[in-house]
Every structure is written in structure tokens, then in C-alpha cells.
Phi, psi and omega in degrees: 000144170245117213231142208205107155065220173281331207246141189234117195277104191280175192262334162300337168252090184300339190277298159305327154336266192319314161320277190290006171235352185310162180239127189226142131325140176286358172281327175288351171258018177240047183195330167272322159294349184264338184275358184265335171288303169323296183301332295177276173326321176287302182338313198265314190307326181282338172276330155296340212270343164291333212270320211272315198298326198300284186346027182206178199277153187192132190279153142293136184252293155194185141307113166244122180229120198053057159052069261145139160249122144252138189284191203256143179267208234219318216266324181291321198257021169261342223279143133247191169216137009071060197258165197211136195283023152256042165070341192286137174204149164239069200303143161222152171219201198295323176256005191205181172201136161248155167258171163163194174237205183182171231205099154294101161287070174333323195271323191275320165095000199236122132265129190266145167239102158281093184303131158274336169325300175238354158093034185278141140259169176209152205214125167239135154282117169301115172285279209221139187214132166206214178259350184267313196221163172206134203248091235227143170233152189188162211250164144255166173340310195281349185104010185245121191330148167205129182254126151305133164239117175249153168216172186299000000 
């Protein structure tokens, strides 16, 4: 290990190496940590702000498979979800409910979803999120598009 200022530095992170041995002004390495703190923040800031909208209960509308609209039966618009901010999610439909939790990828843009029941994951991409709709997508095995439209 190598140690610089307060920060303790692993021999695996080259990138901070190379920062932090540069030869900079020091107004210019304090101007260069802040766009880098500034950046790192807008990050954590866009993953909270998915995370909050995701917290509430959210019905099925309908479906698209290969951009096809299927509408929703009674049994689909009885159906809910349910995300909860220890992460924690819940399905229901008319005779049951399962649990399990779930995971905001910020880079990828995806949420995994685990049961606890059987332990399946399922890993969807945020299309589209806002507090009314929210659009969630995913390939199946066989290659076929497939979208959720949930709304609020």
C-alpha cells in the first residue's frame, strides 16, 4: 500500500495511482476531484431518483410481444407489484402472492428480480419510468421481445 495525503491507495488501482502522483497544481488536482466527485454524485443522484419512483405499487396495463399489443384479462388487471425501499418486492395476483427483492443497476439501466420461493432471477431494463407509467423489457429465450407496461 501506498499512502498519499489521507488516502490510502491498493497497488490494483491504477487510476488513482496515476491521479494522485501526477504532477498538477494542486488547484488543478482540487478542480479535477470535484468534477470527479460532481460526476460519481449525479450517478448516485439518477439511481436514487429510479429508486424512489420504482416504491409503490403498480398495476398491470398491458403487454407487447414483437410490438404486438396484448390486452390485459381480469385476472392480469387484479395482478400487482409491488417494490419497497429495503428493496424488498411483492407480486400478487387474485389467489396468491410471492416475494422476493430487487436490484437498480444505474449503468445498465435493469432490474433483477429474485423470488424467494425458487430462487429465479429475472433481469429487465427500464425503458421508460416516471410516478404514472413505467415500461420494463426483456428478451425470452426463444428471442421474443417482450415489454410490460405497469402504471400507477
Amino acid at each position: 500500500m501506498q499512502r498519499n495525503s489521507c488516502f490510502s491507495l491498493q497497488k490494483n488501482n491504477y487510476f488513482a495511482l496515476k491521479f494522485f502522483t501526477m504532477k498538477l497544481s494542486f488547484p488543478n488536482k482540487v478542480i479535477l476531484t470535484v468534477l470527479l466527485i460532481t460526476a460519481y454524485a449525479s450517478i448516485y443522484a439518477q439511481s436514487n431518483n429510479v429508486e424512489k419512483i420504482l416504491c409503490h405499487k403498480w398495476l398491470y396495463d398491458y403487454v407487447e410481444k414483437n410490438g404486438k399489443v396484448v390486452n390485459a384479462t381480469e385476472q392480469q388487471k387484479a395482478s400487482s407489484l409491488t417494490f419497497y425501499e429495503n428493496h424488498k418486492i411483492k407480486t400478487t395476483d387474485n389467489s396468491s402472492f410471492e416475494s422476493g427483492e430487487w436490484h437498480y443497476n444505474t449503468a445498465q439501466k435493469t432490474i433483477t428480480l429474485t423470488d424467494y420461493s425458487n430462487k429465479n432471477t429475472l433481469v429487465l431494463t427500464v425503458a421508460e419510468i416516471n410516478d404514472k407509467v413505467m415500461v420494463l423489457e426483456y428478451k425470452t429465450a426463444e428471442g421474443t421481445a417482450v415489454k410490460f407496461h405497469l402504471k400507477a
